[in-house]
N, C-alpha and C positions, 0 to 999 in steps of 0.2 A: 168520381167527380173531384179535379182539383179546384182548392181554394184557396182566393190570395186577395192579400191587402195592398189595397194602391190609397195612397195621399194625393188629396186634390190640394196645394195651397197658393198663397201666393197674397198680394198686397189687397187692402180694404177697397170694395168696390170694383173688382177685377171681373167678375164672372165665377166665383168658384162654386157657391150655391146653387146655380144658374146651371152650369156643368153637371152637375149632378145630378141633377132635376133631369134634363135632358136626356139622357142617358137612361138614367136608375128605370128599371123593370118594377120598382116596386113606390108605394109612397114614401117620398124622402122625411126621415127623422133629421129634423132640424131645430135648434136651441135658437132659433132669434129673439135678438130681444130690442130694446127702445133703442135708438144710438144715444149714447150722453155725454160724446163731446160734441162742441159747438160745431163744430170744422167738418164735420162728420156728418151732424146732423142736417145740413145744408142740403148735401148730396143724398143723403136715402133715410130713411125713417127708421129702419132696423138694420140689425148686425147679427153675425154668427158671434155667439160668444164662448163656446164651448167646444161643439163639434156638427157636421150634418152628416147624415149615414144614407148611404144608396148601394142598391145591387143590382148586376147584370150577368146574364150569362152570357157566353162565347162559347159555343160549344160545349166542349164537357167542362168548360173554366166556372166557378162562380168568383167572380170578380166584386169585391165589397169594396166600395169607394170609403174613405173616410174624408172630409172638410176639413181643413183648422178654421180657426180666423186671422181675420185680415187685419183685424188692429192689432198694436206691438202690447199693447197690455194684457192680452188672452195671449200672449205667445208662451207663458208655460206649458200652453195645451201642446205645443207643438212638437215637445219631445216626446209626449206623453205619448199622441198617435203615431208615431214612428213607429214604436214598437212591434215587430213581426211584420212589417213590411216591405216587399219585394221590390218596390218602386215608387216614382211620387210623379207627380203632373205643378207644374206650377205656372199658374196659371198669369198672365200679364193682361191689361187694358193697354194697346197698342195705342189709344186718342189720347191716354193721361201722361205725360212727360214728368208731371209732377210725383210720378209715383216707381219712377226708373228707379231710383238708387234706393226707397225701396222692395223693391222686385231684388234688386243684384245682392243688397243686404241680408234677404229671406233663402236665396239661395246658396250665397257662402253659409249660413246658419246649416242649411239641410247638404252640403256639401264635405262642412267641417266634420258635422255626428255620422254621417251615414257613406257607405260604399255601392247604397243601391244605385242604380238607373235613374235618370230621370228625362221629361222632355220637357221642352216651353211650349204653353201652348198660347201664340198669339191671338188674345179675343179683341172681339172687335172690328176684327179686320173689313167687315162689310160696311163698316159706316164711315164718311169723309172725316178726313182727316187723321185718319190712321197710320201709325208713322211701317212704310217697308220693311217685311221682314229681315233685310240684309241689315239694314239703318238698324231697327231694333235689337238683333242681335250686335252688334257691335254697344249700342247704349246701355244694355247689362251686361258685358265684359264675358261675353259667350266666345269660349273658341269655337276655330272651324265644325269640329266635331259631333258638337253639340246640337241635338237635334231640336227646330224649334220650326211649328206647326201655325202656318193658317189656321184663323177657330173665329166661328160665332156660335156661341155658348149657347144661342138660344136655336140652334138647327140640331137636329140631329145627327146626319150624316158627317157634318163639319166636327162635329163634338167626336165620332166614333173616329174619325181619326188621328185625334189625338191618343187616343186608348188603345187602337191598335198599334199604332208607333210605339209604346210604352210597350206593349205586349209582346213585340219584334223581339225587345231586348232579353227575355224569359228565357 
């Protein structure tokens, strides 16, 4: 049985929890906690502060998901979970514009440290007002290349293929 770490990340309030959950074969370990900025706490009540943990298998693969978070004050976690990982997902809210140059921020960060793989995975995409993958991929400075997924975090089938696109690149 091989076993490999994937990073789920990407901007606060994206779906990255969500992703996991969907997914993970098992119950997810998750560190949420209060949100305690104002800005923040508007939009959801709790936050990842540390990490969320999920598994799935593929095959003979065990696939261990790890979370970061999404606020820029828990981003020392973020080099932390890199380590030994083969790839990363990161994840975008396709409705939030306000949270673009976030998203393009988090991935020059994971872009700069690392030579792994990675994919966008557009969430959201089922709900109006969701901005076009083509449009989106150009709003985070994505080249052609660059692979970036239809996703609503909370389907399953839409979530698994973001992880097999990641899995392509293996």
């Amino acid at each position: 049985m091989n076993r490999f770490k994937v990073v789920v990340t990407g901007p606060f309030n994206s779906g990255k929890t969500q992703f996991i959950k969907t997914v993970s074969e098992i119950d997810v370990v998750s560190t949420e906690r209060k949100v305690t900025l104002p800005e923040h706490a508007a939009i959801k009540g709790e936050t990842t502060v540390a990490m969320d943990f999920g598994r799935i298998t593929l095959g003979s693969q065990k696939i261990y998901l790890f979370g970061t978070p999404g606020q820029q004050q828990f981003d020392f976690m973020w080099e932390v979970l890199t380590e030994n990982m083969i790839g990363f997902i990161v994840v975008v809210d396709s409705t939030d514009p306000k949270r673009f140059k976030e998203a393009r921020e988090i991935i020059r960060f994971f872009k700069d440290i690392l030579e792994e793989p990675f994919v966008v995975a557009a969430n959201k995409q089922d709900l109006s007002g969701a901005l076009p993958i083509g449009d989106l991929k150009k709003e985070l400075g994505l080249d052609e290349k660059t692979t970036i997924i239809s996703c609503s975090a909370v389907d399953k089938k839409s979530s698994m293929k973001v992880l097999d696109a990641l899995m392509k690149y293996m």
